[in-house]
C-alpha positions as CSV (number, residue, x, y, z in Angstrom):
1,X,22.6,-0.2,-8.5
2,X,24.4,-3.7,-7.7
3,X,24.4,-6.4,-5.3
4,X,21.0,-7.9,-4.3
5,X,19.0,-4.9,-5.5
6,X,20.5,-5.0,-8.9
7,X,19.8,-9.0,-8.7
8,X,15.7,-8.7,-7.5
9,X,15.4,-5.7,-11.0
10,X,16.9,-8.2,-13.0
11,X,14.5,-10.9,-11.8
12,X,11.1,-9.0,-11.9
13,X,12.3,-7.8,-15.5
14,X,12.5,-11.1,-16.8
15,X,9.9,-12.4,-15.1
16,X,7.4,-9.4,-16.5
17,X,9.3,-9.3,-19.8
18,X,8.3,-13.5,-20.0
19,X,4.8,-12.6,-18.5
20,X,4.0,-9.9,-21.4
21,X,4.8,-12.3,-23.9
22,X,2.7,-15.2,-22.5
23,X,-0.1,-13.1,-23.0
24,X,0.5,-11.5,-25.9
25,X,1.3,-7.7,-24.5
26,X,3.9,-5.4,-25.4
27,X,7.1,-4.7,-23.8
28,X,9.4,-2.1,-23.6
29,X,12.4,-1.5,-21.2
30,X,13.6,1.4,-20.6
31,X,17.2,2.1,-19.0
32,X,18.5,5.5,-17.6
33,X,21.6,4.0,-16.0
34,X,23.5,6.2,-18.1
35,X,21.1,8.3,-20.5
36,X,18.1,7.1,-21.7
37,X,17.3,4.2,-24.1
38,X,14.6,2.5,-24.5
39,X,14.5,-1.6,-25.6
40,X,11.9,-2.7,-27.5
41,X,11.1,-6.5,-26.8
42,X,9.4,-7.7,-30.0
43,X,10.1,-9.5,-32.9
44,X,11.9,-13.0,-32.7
45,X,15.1,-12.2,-31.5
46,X,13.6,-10.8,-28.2
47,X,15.3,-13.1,-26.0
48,X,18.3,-12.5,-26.9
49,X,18.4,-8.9,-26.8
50,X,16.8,-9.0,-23.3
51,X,19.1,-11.4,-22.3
52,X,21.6,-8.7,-23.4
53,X,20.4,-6.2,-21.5
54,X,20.3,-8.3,-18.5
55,X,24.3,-9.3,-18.8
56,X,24.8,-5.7,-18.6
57,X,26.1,-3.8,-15.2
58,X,23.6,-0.8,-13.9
59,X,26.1,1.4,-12.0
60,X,25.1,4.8,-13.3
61,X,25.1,6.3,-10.0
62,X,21.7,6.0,-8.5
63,X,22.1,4.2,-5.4
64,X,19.5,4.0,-2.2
């Protein structure tokens, strides 16, 4: 994925990932770019590793 769909995920992630914490919901991300990992957003460093995860390029091959 790149370009302008790559840019609207990234947007509704950290929107939803902000969203979940407002109100006190879990969050979990989970990429299959390349494999299959799973981010878990709590704890107080969860900015910072979403913020990581957003920096990072999704071009495993799955394109539309």
């Amino acid at each position: 994925m790149s370009g302008d769909p790559e840019l609207i995920a990234k947007a509704l992630t950290l929107f939803l990932a902000v969203r979940a914490k407002r109100v006190k919901r879990a969050c979990y991300l989970v990429n299959f770019s390349e494999g299959t990992t799973a981010l878990d957003l709590s704890g107080v460093d969860w900015m910072a590793r979403l913020n990581k995860f957003l920096t990072s390029s999704f071009s495993g091959g799955w394109e539309s």
